[in-house]
C-alpha positions as CSV (number, residue, x, y, z in Angstrom):
1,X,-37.1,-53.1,-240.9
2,X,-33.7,-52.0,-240.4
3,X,-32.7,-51.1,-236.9
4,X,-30.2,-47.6,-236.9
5,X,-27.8,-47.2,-234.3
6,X,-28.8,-45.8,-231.4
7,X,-25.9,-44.7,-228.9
8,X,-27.8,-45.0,-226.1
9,X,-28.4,-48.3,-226.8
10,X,-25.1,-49.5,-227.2
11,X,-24.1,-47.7,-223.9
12,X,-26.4,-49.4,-222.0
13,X,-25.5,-53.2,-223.3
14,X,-21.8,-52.4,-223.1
15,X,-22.0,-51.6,-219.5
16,X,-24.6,-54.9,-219.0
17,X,-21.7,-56.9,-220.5
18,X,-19.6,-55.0,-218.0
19,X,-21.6,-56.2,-214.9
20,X,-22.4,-59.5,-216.0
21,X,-18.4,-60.2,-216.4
22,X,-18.0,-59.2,-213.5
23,X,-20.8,-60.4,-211.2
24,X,-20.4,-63.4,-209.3
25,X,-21.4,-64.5,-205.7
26,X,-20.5,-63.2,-202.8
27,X,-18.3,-65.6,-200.0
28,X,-20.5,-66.9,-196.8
29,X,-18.2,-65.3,-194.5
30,X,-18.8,-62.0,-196.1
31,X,-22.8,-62.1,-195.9
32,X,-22.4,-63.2,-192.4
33,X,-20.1,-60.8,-191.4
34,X,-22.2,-58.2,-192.4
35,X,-25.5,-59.6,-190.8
36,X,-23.6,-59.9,-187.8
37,X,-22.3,-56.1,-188.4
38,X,-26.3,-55.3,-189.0
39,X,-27.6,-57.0,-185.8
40,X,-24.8,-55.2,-183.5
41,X,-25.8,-51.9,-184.7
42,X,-29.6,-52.5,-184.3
43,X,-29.0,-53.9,-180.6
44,X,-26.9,-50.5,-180.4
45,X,-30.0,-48.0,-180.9
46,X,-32.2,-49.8,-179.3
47,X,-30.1,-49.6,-176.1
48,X,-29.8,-45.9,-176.5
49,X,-32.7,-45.2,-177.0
50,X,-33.9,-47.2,-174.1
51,X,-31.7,-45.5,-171.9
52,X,-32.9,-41.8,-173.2
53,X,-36.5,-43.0,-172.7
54,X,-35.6,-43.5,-169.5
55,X,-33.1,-40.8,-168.5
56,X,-36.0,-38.7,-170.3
57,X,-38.9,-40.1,-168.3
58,X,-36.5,-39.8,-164.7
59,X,-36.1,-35.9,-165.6
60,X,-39.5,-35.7,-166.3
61,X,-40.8,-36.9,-163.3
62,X,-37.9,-35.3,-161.3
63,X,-39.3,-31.7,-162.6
64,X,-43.6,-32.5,-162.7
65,X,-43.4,-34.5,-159.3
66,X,-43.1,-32.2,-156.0
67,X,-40.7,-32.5,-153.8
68,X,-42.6,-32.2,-150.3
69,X,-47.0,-31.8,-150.1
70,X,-47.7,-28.7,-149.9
71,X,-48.6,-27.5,-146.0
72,X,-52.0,-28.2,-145.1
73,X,-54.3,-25.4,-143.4
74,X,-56.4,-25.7,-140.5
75,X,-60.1,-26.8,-141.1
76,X,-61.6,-23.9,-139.7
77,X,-60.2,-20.5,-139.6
78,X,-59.4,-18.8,-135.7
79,X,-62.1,-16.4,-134.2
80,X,-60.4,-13.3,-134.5
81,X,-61.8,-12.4,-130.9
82,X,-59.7,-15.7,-129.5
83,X,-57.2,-14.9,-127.1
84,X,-53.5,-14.8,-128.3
85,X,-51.5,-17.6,-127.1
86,X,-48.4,-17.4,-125.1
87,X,-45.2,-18.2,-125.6
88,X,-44.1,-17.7,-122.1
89,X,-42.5,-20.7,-120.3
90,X,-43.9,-21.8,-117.4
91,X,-43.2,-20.8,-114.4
92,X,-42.6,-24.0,-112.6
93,X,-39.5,-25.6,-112.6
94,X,-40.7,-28.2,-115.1
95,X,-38.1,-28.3,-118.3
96,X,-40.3,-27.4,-121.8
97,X,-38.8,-29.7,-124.4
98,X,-36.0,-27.6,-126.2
99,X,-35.3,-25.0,-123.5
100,X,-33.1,-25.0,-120.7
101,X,-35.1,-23.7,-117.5
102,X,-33.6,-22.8,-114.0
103,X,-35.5,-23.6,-110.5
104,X,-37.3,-20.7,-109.3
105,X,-35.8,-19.0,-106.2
106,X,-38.1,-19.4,-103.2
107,X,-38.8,-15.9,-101.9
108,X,-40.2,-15.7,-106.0
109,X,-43.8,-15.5,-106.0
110,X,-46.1,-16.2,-109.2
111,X,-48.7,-13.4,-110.6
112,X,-52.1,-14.2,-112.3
113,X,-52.6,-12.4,-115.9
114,X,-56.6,-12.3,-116.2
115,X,-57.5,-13.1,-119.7
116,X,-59.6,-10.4,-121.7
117,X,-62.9,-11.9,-121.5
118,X,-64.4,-13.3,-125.3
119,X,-67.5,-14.0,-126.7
120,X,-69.8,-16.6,-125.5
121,X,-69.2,-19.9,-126.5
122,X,-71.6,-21.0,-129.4
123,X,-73.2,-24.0,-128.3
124,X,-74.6,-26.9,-131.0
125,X,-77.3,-28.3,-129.2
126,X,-81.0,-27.4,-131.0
127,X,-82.8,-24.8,-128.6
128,X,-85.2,-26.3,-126.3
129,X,-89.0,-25.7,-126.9
């Protein structure tokens, strides 16, 4: 059988002729140039992205984490028939921590506030039989 020409063909040896003129090896300083081109880059992003991993991880638990506990209530909630404490000083001459007190004259005499009498206390003890 005859073979006809095929221009396809002929294209594709002509440029394998090309190449294979051309081709030839590559010098050892150029491969290990570019290996050592490679391994700079790769040590690169992983030391980015190391440091956004942990800038990202730092905001994160800058922003989830609180700041201060939150305040913590008393165990058991005031009677409401308690009696309000005072915020009076005393009246001796004894300093309260934070406030500057003067000595009472001595013709100064102290009155008694009675306290509005509350419920009984409740007492915990099982009643006796």
């Amino acid at each position: 059988m005859t073979e006809h020409h095929d221009p396809l063909r002929a294209l594709f040896r002509q440029a394998a002729d090309y190449g294979q003129a051309r081709a030839g090896a590559a010098a050892a300083a150029h491969i290990t140039e570019r290996g050592k081109r490679s391994h700079r880059r790769r040590v690169a992003v992983a030391a980015v992205g190391t440091c956004l991993v942990l800038v990202g991880g730092s905001a994160a638990a800058a922003v989830l984490l609180p700041e201060k506990p939150a305040p913590v209530g008393p165990a058991t909630s005031p009677s409401p028939n308690a009696p309000a404490p005072t915020t009076r000083p005393p009246a001796s001459g004894v300093p309260t921590p934070g406030r500057t007190s003067t000595p009472l004259p001595p013709e100064a005499t102290l009155t008694h506030v009675p306290m509005t009498p509350g419920p009984p206390p409740a007492t915990s003890s099982p009643p006796r039989s």
